[in-house]
C-alpha positions in Angstrom: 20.8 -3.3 20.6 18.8 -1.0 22.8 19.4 2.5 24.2 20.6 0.7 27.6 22.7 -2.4 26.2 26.1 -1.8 24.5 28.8 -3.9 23.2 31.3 -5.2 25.3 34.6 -7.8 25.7 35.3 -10.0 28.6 38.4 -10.9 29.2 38.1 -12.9 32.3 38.6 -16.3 30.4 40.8 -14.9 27.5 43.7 -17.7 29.0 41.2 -20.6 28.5 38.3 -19.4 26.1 39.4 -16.5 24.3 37.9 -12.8 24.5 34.2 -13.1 24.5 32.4 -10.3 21.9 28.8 -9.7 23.9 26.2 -7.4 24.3 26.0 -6.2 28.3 24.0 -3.5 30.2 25.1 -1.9 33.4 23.7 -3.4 37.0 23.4 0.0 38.5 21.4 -1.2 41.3 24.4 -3.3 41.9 27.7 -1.1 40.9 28.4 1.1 38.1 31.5 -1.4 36.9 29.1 -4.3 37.1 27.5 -5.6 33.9 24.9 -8.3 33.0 25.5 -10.0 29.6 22.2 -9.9 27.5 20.8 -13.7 27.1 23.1 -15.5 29.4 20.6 -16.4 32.4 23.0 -14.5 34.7 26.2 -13.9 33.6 27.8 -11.0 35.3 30.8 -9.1 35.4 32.6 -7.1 37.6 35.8 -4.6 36.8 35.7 -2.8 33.7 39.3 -2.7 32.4 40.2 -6.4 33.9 37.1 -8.7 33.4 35.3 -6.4 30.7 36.0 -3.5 28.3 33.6 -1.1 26.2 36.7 -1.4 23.2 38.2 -4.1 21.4 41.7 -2.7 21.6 41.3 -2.5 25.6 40.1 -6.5 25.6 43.2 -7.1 23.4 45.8 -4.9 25.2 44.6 -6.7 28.6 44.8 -10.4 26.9 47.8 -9.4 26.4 49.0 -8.7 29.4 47.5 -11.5 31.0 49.3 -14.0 28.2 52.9 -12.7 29.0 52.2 -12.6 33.0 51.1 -16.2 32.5 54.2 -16.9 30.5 56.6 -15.4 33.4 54.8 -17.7 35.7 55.4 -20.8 33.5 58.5 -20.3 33.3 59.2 -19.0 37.3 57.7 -22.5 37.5 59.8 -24.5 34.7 62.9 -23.3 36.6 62.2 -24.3 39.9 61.5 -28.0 38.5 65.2 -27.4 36.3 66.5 -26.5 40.0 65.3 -29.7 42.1 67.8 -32.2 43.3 66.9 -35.6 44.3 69.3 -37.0 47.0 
């Protein structure tokens, strides 16, 4: 890893794919909270703390709030169906 690159984990996906382990640099000719992913032909990454994280444990808290805002959604959505009437 060079001076420039560092370790990072995206979280964008973490719903479908998981958290992603990659190494990233800054775009700071684009933003300073946009990153590129090293070898990825153009994978960027905006929002450091919702899309990307410099710390495992920040990936992981955020997956995890993702997982149980998904799982109030579900079941917002399971209840409406329980509610419908037919007539």
């Amino acid at each position: 890893m060079s001076s420039d690159t560092f370790k990072v984990w995206i979280t964008r996906y973490a719903l479908t794919e998981g958290i992603y382990e990659k190494e990233a640099k800054v775009c700071k000719n684009v933003s300073e909270d946009m990153i590129e992913v090293i070898g990825s032909n153009g994978m960027y990454f905006h929002g450091e703390g919702k899309d990307w994280h410099r710390a495992k444990e920040s990936a992981i808290k955020r997956a995890e709030e993702m997982r149980l805002k998904k799982i109030t959604s579900v079941e917002k959505q399971l209840q409406k169906l329980k509610d419908m009437k037919f007539e």
